[in-house]
N, C-alpha and C positions, 0 to 999 in steps of 0.2 A: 504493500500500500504506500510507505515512504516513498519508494522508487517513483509509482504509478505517480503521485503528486511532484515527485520534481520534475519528472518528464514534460508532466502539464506545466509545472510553472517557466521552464525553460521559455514554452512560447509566448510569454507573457511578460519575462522582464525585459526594462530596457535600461541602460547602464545612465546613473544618473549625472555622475562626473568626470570629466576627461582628468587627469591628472597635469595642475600646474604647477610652472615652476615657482620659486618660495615668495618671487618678488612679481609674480603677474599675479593676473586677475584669473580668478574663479573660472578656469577654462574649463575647469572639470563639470561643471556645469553649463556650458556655452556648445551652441550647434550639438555636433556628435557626439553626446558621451555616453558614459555608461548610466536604467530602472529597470499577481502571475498565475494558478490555476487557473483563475483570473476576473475581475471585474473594470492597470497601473497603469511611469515614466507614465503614460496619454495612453499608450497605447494598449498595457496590458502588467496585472499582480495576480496574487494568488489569492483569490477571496470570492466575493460571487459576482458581483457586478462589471469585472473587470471588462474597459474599454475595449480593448481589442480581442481579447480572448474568449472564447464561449468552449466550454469544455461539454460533452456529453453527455457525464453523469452528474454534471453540478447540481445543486436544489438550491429552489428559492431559499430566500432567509425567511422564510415562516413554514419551511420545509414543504415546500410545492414540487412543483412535478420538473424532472429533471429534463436537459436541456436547457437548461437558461444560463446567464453569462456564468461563468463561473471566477472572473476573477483580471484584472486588468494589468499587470506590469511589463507587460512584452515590447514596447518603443523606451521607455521604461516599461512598454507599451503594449497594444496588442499585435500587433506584428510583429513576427520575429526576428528584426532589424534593430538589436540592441545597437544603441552609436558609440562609438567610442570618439567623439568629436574634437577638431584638431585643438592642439595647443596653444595656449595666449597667443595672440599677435605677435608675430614675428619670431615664435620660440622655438618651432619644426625647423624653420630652416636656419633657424642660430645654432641648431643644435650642434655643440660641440664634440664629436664623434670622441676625443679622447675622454669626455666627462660619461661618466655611468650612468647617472643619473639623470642626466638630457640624455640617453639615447635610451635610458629603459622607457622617460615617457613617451617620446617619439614612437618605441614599437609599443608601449601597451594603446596609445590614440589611434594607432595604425590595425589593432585588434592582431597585433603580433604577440602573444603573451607569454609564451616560451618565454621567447629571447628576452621580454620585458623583466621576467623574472631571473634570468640567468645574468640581465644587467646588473639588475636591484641590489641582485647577491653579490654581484664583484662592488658597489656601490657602498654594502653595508663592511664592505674592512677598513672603511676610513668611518674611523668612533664620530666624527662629527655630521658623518653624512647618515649611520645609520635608521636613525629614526624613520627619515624621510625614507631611505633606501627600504623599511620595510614596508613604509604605508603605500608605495609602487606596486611592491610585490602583492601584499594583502590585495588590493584591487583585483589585480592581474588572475591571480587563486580562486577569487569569488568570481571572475566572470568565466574562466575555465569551469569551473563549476556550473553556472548558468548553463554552459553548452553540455556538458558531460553528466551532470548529477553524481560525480564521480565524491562519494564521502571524502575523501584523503585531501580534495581541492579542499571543500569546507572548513577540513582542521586545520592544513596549513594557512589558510587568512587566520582562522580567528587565533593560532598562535602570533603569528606576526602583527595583531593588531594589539594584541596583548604585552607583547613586550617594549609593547612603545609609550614613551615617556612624553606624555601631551604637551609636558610643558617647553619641551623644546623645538616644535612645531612651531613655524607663525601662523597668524590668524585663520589664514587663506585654507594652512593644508591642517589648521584644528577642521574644519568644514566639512575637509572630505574625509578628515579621520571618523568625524561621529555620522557621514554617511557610509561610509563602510561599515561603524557599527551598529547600524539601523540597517543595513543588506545583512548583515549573518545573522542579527535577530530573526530578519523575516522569513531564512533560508532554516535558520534552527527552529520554525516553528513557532516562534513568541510573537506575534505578531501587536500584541498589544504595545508589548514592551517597545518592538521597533517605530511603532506610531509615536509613541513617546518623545526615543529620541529624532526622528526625523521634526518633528511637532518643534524641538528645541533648537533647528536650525531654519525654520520658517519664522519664528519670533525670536532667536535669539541675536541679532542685530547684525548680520554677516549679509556682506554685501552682496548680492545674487542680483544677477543678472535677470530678464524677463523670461529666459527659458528656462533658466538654472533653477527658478523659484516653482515654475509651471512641474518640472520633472521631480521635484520635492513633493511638491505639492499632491501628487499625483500618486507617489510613492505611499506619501502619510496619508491618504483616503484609501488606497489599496490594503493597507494594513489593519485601517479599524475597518474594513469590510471583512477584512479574514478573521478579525478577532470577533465581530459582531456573531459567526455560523457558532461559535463555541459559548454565547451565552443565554441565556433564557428568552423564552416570548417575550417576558414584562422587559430585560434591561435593552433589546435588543432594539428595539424603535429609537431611542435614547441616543447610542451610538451614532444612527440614520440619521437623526436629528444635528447632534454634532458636526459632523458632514456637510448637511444641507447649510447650519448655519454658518459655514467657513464660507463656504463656496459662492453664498448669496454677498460675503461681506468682500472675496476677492475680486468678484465682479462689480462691485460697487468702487471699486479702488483701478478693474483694470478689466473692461471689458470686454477684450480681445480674447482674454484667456479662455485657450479651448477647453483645460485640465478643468474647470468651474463649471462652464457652463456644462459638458458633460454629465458630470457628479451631484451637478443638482438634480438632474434628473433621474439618473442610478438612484441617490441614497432615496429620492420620494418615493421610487418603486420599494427598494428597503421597507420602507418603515409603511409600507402598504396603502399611501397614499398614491392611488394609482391617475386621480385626475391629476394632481398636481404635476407628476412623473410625466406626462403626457402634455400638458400646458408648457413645463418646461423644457420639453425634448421640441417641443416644434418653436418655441425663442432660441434654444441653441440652434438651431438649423438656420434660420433668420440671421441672427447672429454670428454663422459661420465664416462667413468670407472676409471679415474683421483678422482671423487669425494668419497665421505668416503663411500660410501654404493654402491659401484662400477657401480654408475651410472643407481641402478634401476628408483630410482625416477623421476630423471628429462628425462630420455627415457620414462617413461611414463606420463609424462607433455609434451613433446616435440610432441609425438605421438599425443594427443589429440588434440595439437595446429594445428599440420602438417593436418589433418584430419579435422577437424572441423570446420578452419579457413583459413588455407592458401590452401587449394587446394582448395575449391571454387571457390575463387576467381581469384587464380593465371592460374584456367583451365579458367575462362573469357576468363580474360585476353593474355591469349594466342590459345584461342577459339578452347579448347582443349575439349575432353570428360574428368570430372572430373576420372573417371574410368583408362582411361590411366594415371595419373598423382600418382594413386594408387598402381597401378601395380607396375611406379617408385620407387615410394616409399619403397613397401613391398621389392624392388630387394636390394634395397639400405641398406633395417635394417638387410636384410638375411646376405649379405657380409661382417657387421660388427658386426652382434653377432656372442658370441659362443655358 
């Protein structure tokens, strides 16, 4: 069953941060980097509602009938296109070939992760590089991981992220330290706990960029949807709630963002608010081509959800034939595409 779940969440993470160097900006979160059974990164996590991912046997969060997303961190997202996105401005091709450390990130942004690791390791014999030289490696470990479900990747990050001494990080790569430790929580199963710390690099005052923040973002709702399947009917709206009320207050701050507008619709299906889930799946549609890739992506997360999840249930519930509610639908995405 372990196995069977990280197979699934393979297709669903997407890597949240490229790794920078000490004195760039947060590359690790910029374009391609690295965020799954799934409901996540935009595209796909391990949980139920995941964007890009829909797993087979998944159930609703009020234990419905299986088929429905299962979980979203496969771009982080749902496509199986984890990015490993380039390096601060101008750092790929500064990269100084005799430094370890510029060429382990060079090949782990390149989705090189051998070699990323085999740099990191010639990187950590100099005492003052090691830190850094293992929070390369840790990354490089979990995304191996990502692709293999191979246990041994797993324990090698979470030793390596372990023996590192935060405080002699700068600000930049504390960022990607506690997102690597928010990926091995989510990969060890604690999902709560990884919402947590993800949760404390979205408010804890680190500079992220507009994607950087979206692929966090996205991360930390993929987690408290995986945590939500393992709690009670009563706490489990609660969580849904929490969700809806992030996502309505990031759109209110940044409208573009696709990771929001998706997630409010997911968590309303959650918490078994099915009109609302449906009211606000067709504003993110509306509101898609605001985002940077003129709104393919999450029209086609939103579709899957709208389809898969909310007309089901919402033709129950309105003791409709799910086919008519299709029809809607289809009337509705003609009138707003071009």
């Amino acid at each position: 069953m372990r196995r069977q779940w990280l197979l699934a969440a393979q297709c669903c993470l997407a890597g949240l941060f490229c790794l920078a160097a000490r004195s760039e900006s947060l590359a690790a979160f910029d374009g391609r980097c690295i965020p799954a059974g799934c409901v996540a990164p935009r595209s796909n996590t391990p949980g139920i509602l995941g964007r890009r991912a829909f797993h087979p046997t998944a159930h609703s969060p009020r234990g419905g009938d299986p088929g429905l997303p299962a979980g979203r961190l496969a771009r982080l997202g749902a496509t199986p296109d984890f990015h490993h996105g380039p390096l601060a401005a101008g750092a790929a091709s500064a990269a100084d070939p005799k430094d370890p450390l510029a060429r382990a990130r060079l090949l782990y942004n390149q989705g090189q992760f051998e070699p990323a690791i085999a740099a990191a390791e010639e990187g950590r014999r100099v005492p003052a590089l090691a830190d850094a030289a293992d929070l390369i490696a840790a990354r490089a470990y979990l995304e191996r991981f990502r692709e293999t479900a191979a246990p041994d990747d797993l324990t090698a990050a979470r030793v390596r992220l372990r023996r590192i001494t935060p405080d002699r990080l700068g600000v930049r790569e504390r960022a990607e330290y506690l997102v690597g430790l928010g990926e091995t929580l989510f990969f060890d199963e604690a999902a709560g706990a990884a919402a947590r710390v993800f949760e404390s690099v979205l408010t804890g005052g680190a500079v992220l960029t507009p994607d950087a923040r979206e692929r966090i973002l996205d991360w930390w709702a993929s987690a408290l949807d995986r945590d939500a399947r393992n709690r009670s009917d009563d706490e489990r709206p609660d969580v849904y709630r929490t969700i809806r009320d992030r996502m309505q207050a990031e759109l209110g701050a940044n409208a573009t963002s696709a990771t929001s507008s998706y997630w409010l619709s997911a968590a309303a299906w959650g918490q078994g608010d099915h009109q609302a889930a449906w009211d606000a799946a067709q504003a993110g549609w509306v509101r898609a081509p605001l985002a940077a890739d003129r709104g393919a992506a999450l029209r086609g997360d939103l579709d899957r959800l709208v389809l898969r999840a909310i007309i089901p249930e919402r033709a129950r519930a309105l003791a409709q034939a799910p086919a008519s509610l299709e029809i809607e639908w289809e009337s509705f995405k003609e009138r707003w595409s071009r």
